[in-house]
N, C-alpha and C positions, 0 to 999 in steps of 0.2 A: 511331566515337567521336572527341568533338575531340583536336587535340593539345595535352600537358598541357603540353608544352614551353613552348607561347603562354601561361602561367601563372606568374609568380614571386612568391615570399614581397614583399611590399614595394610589391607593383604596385595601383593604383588602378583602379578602375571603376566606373560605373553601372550598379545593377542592379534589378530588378523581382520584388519578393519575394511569391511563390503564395501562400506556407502557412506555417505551423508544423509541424513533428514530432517526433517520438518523443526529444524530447532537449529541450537552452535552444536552439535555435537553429532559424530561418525559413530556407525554403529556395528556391533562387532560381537560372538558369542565366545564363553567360558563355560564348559563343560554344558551347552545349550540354554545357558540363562544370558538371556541380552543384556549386552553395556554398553551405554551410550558413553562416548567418550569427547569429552568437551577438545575441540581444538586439532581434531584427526582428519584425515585426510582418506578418500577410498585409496582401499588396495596396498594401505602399507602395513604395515607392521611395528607392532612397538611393544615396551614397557608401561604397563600403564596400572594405577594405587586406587585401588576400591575406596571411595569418598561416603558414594551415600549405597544403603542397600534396601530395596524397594520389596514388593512384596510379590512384582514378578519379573523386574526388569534390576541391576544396579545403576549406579553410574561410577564415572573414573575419569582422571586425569592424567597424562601421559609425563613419566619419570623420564623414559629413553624414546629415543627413535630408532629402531631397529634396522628398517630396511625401509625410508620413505619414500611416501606414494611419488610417484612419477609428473602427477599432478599440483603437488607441491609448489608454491613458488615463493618467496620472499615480499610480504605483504605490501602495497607501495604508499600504509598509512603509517606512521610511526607510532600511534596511539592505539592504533590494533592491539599488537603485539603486550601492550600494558595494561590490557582490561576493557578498552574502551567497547562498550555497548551497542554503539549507531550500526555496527555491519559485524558480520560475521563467518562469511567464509571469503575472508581478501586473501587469506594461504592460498587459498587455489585457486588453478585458472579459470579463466572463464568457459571455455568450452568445456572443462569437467560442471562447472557449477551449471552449466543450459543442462547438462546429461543427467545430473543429479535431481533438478525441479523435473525432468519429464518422469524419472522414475518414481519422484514424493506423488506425483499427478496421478499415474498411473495405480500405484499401488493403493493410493485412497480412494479410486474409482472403482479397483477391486475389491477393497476390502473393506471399508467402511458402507461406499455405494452398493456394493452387489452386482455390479456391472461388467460384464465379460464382454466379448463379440466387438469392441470398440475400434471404432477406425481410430486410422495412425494420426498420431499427435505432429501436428507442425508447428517448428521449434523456430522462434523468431527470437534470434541473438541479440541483446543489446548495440544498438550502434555509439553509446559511451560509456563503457564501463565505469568511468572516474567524471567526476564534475554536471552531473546530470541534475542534482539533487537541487528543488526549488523551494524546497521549506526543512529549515531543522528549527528543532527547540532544544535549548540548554540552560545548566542548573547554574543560575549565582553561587559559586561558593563563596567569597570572599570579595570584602568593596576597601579593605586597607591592606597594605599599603596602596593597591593597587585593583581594580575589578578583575575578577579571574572567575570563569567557569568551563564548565564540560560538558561532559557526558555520564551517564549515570553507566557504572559495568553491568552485563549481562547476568540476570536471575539477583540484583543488588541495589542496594540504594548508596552504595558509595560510588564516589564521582571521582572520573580523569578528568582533571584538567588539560584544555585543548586554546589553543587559537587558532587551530584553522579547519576545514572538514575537507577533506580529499573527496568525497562523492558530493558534495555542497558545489551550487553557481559558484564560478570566481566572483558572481555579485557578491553574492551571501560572503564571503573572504573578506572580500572589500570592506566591508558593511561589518564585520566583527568588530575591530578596535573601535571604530565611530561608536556602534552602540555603548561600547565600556565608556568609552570617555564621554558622552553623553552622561550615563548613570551616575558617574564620577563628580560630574560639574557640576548636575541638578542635585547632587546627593541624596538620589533615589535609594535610599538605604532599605528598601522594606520591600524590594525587587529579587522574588524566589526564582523566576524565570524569563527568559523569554523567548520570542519567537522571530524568525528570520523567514518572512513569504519573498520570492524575488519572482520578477518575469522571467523567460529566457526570453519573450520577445521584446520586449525592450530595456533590458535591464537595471528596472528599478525595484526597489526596493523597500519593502512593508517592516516597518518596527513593532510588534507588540511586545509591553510590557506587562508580565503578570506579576501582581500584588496577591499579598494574602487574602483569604476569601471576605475577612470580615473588614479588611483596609478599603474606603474609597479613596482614589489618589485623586489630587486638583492639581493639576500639572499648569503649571503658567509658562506655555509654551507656545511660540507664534509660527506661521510661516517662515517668515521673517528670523526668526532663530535657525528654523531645520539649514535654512541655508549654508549654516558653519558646518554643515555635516552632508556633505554632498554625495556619500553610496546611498543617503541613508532619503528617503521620498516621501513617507507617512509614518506616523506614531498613532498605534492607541494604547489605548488602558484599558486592563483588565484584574475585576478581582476574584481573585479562586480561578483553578484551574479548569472552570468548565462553566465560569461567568461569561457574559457578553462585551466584547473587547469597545471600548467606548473612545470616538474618533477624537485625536486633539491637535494635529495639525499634519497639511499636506494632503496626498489624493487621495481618496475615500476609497479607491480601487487599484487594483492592479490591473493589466491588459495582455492576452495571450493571443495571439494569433494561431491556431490550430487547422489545417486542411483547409486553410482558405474561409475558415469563420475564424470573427472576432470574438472575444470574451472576455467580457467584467466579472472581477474576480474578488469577494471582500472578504474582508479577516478572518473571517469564521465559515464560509463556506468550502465547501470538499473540492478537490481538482488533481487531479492526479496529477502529481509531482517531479515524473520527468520528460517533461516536453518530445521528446524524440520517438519516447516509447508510447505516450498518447497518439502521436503520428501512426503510429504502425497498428498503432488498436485500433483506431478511427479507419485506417485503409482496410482491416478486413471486416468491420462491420459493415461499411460500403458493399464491400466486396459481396457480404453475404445478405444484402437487403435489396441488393441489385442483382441479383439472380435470382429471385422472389419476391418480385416489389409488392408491397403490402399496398390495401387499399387504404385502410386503417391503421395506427401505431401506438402503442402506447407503450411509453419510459415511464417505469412505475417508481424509481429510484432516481429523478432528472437532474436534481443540483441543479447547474446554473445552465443547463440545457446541453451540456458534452456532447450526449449522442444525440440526444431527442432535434437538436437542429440538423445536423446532415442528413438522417434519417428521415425529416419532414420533406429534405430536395430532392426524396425518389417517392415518397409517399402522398398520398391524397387528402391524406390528412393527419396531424401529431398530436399528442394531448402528453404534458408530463406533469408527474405526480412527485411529489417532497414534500415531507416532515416540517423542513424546517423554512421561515416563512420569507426569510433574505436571501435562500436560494432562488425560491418562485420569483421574487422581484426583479434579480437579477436575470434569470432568466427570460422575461418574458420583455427586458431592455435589450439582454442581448439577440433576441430575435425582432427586435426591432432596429437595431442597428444593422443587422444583416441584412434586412428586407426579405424578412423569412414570414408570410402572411398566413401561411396555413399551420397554424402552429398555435395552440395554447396551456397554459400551465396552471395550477392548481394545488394550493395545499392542503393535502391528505393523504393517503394511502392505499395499498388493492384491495384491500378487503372492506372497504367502504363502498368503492365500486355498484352501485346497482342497474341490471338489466342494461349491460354496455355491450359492444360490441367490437371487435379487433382481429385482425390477421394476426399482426405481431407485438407479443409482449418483450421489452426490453428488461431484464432484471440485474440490476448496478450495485447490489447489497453492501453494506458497513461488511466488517468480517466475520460479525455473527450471523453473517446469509439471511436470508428470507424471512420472515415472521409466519407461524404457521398459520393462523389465517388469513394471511397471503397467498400461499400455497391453493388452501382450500379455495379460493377467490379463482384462482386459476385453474382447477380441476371443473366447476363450476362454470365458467366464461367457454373453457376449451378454444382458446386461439387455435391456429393451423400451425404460428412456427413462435416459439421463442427464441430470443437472444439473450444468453446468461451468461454475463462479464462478470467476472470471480477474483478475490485477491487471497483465498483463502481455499486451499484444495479439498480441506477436510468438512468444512460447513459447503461447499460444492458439491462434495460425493452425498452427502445425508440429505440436501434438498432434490437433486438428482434421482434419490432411492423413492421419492415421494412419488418425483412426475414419472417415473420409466416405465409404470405399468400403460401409460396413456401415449407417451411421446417416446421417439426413436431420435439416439443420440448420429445426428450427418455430419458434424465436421467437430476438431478437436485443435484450437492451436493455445501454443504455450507464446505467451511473451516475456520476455526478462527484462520486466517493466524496474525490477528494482537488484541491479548487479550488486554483487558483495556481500548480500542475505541472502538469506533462503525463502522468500518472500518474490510472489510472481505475478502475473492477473495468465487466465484462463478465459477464453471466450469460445461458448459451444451455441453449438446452434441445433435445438429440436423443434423435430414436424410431428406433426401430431398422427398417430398409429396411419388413422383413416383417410389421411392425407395421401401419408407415404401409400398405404395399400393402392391405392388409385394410378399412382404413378408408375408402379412395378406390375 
C-alpha cells in the first residue's frame, strides 16, 4: 500500500481518471492510493486539490481540466452545475453513464459477492433520460418575501434553490408554483418539506406536506378549494419526516397503468418512480417467468402488488408479502380491480413463513437488501428459481454471496431505471444448483 503520509489536504496533482462509481465521484490513482474525485468524468485528465485524506482511499476536487473525457457533455440542468444534490452524473452522457452502472454491477459481483464465471449483463438504456421522474421531495427554505425551496447539495444539508427539476414529470413542474402559493395563502409557515407524487398515467398530482415531527397541522381545506389549484389533485399532512401522511382533500390515490395492469398508489407507499423504466422491468420479469412458469409464487417484498400481479397471469398461484399494512390493502384492491383471482396478499415477512411451498421467490428489497433471516427462510424453503429485483449493487452482491453456494446465477440485466445518478435496479434470476444439474 502507498504511503498516505505522501498525501495532504491542499496538495495538488495530475491525475488520470478510469471510471465513475457508485457515488458523485470518478475515480483515479496517485502514486497507487485511490482518489475519488467529485465531479470527473472517465478517461480524462485533470488538476485536481486533495480535500479530505482517508486512511486508505483520499478524496479531491478538480482545479483544471487537462484533457476532458470525450464523454463529457454540458449538463442540461442549470442547478447541476451549482451543487444541486437530486442527480449526479448529467456531465456525462448517457451511454458512458449505462457503461459505467454495468462496470459498478460487475465489479460488486466480483468483489464484494465472490462471483466470477457470470453471464453477460444486458444493458437496458433508458428510454427518457430527462422528465421521467414521478415523485421528488424538497426543502422549504424560505415563506417571505416569497416560498422558495430546493434541493439539499450532495454529502450536505445546505440547499439550492430550484423551481423547476429537469428529471421531474412536466406534472411535478406544473405543480411547483401551485404548491408554493398554496403554502403562501394558507400560511403554512411550519412546512419543512414537501412531496410531489404524480402519475405519468394520467397526470395528476399528490401534494404532501410535511410538518415538524411534534406539529399536528388542521388544515381547513375543501375539495372545493383544491380547485383554485388545478396541477395540484390531493393534499395530505404529515408530521415528521417518517410520520403517516394524513388525507385532507382530493383523491386518496393516485392511478398507474403498467403492462396493461392497473394500479392504486397512496402517499406512502413504494412504486418505482419512472414509469417507462417499470415497463421494461415488468417485460423481463415476464420474460423470465414465462420461460419457467412457476406452479406456485411468492413476492416476499409486494407493495401494492408491481410484480406479484403479472406474475400471478402465468402462475397457478401468487401469494405477496409486505411490511407495511397500506400496501397489502392496496394491493389486494388492485387485484381486484384487474380481475386477478388467484392472487393473495398478506402482512408480514419471509422469515415468518412456515412449512410453505414455492417454485418462485420474488425478492423486491428497500436498498438495505434482504433481512438475514430472510435469507435463512430461503435456504430453508429452497425454491427451484428466484427472482431478485435490486436497486442497490453492493447489498446485491453480499445477499447473492449467501445464496451462490445453493443457486446458479442464469441471466443478468441492468436497467437505467434512474438516468443522471448512479443509481440502477438489477434483475437476476437463479435456479437452484439441483435444478440446473438436471437440465444440463
Amino acid at each position: 500500500m502507498a504511503n498516505m503520509t505522501q498525501l495532504n489536504v491542499g496538495d495538488q496533482h495530475e491525475i488520470q481518471l478510469t471510471g465513475l462509481t457508485y457515488s458523485a465521484s470518478a475515480v483515479g490513482r496517485i502514486n497507487d492510493v485511490v482518489i475519488f474525485v467529485d465531479g470527473g468524468a472517465p478517461n480524462e485528465t485533470a488538476l485536481v486539490e486533495i480535500t479530505a485524506v482517508k486512511k486508505r482511499h483520499c478524496h479531491a476536487r478538480i482545479i483544471n481540466l487537462i484533457s476532458p473525457s470525450p464523454d463529457r457533455i454540458p449538463p442540461p440542468c442549470p442547478y447541476f452545475s451549482v451543487g444541486c444534490g437530486g442527480c449526479q452524473w448529467q456531465h456525462v452522457n448517457v451511454e458512458a453513464q449505462l457503461a459505467a452502472k454495468a462496470g459498478v454491477l460487475t465489479d460488486s459481483l466480483n468483489r464484494i459477492g465472490g462471483l466470477s464465471s457470470l453471464p453477460d449483463i444486458t444493458r437496458h438504456p433508458a428510454p427518457q433520460p430527462l422528465g421521467y421522474r414521478n415523485q421528488i421531495r424538497v426543502v422549504v427554505t424560505a415563506f417571505r418575501p416569497q416560498v422558495t425551496f430546493g434541493f439539499k447539495q450532495e454529502k450536505s444539508h445546505d440547499v439550492v434553490p430550484v423551481d423547476r427539476c429537469e428529471v421531474g414529470l412536466p406534472a411535478i413542474n406544473r405543480a411547483l408554483p401551485q404548491a408554493a402559493d398554496l403554502m403562501s395563502r394558507l400560511r403554512l409557515f411550519h412546512v419543512d418539506e414537501f412531496t410531489l407524487r404524480a402519475s405519468a398515467t394520467t397526470g395528476e398530482v399528490m401534494l404532501i406536506l410535511i410538518f415538524p415531527k411534534k406539529h399536528q397541522p388542521r388544515l381547513a381545506f375543501t375539495d372545493e378549494d383544491l380547485l383554485k389549484y388545478p396541477a395540484i389533485h390531493s393534499i395530505y399532512a404529515q408530521s415528521g419526516e417518517r410520520g403517516t401522511p394524513v388525507w385532507v382533500a382530493g383523491n386518496r390515490t393516485l392511478v398507474e397503468t403498467v403492462g396493461g395492469i392497473r394500479y392504486a398508489v397512496g402517499p406512502n407507499t413504494f412504486f418505482q418512480n419512472n414509469l417507462a423504466g417499470l415497463e421494461q422491468l415488468m417485460g423481463i420479469v415476464r420474460q423470465r417467468v414465462r420461460a419457467t412458469p412457476p406452479m406456485i409464487a411468492i413476492d416476499a417484498h409486494c407493495g401494492v402488488g408491481t410484480f406479484t400481479l403479472p406474475i400471478a397471469q402465468t402462475a397457478k398461484a401468487a401469494f405477496g408479502l409486505d411490511l407495511q399494512r397500506e400496501a397489502i390493502e392496496l394491493a389486494g384492491l388492485n387485484a381486484k380491480t384487474n380481475g386477478i383471482t388467484n392472487v393473495s396478499f398478506r402482512v408480514g415477512h419471509l422469515a415468518a413463513l412456515d412449512k410453505i411451498h414455492a417454485d418462485l421467490f420474488v425478492l423486491d428489497p428497500p436498498r438495505g437488501g434482504c433481512r438475514s433471516e430472510d435469507l435463512e427462510a430461503l435456504e430453508r424453503i429452497a425454491p427451484r428459481c428466484i427472482l431478485y429485483i435490486s436497486c442497490n449493487p453492493t447489498t446485491l452482491a453480499r445477499d447473492l454471496a449467501r445464496l451462490k453456494s445453493n443457486y446458479e446465477i442464469r441471466t443478468l440485466d441492468l436497467v437505467d431505471l434512474f438516468p443522471m445518478t448512479y443509481h440502477f435496479e438489477t434483475v437476476v434470476w437463479l435456479q437452484h444448483r439441483r435444478e440446473f444439474a438436471s437440465r444440463v
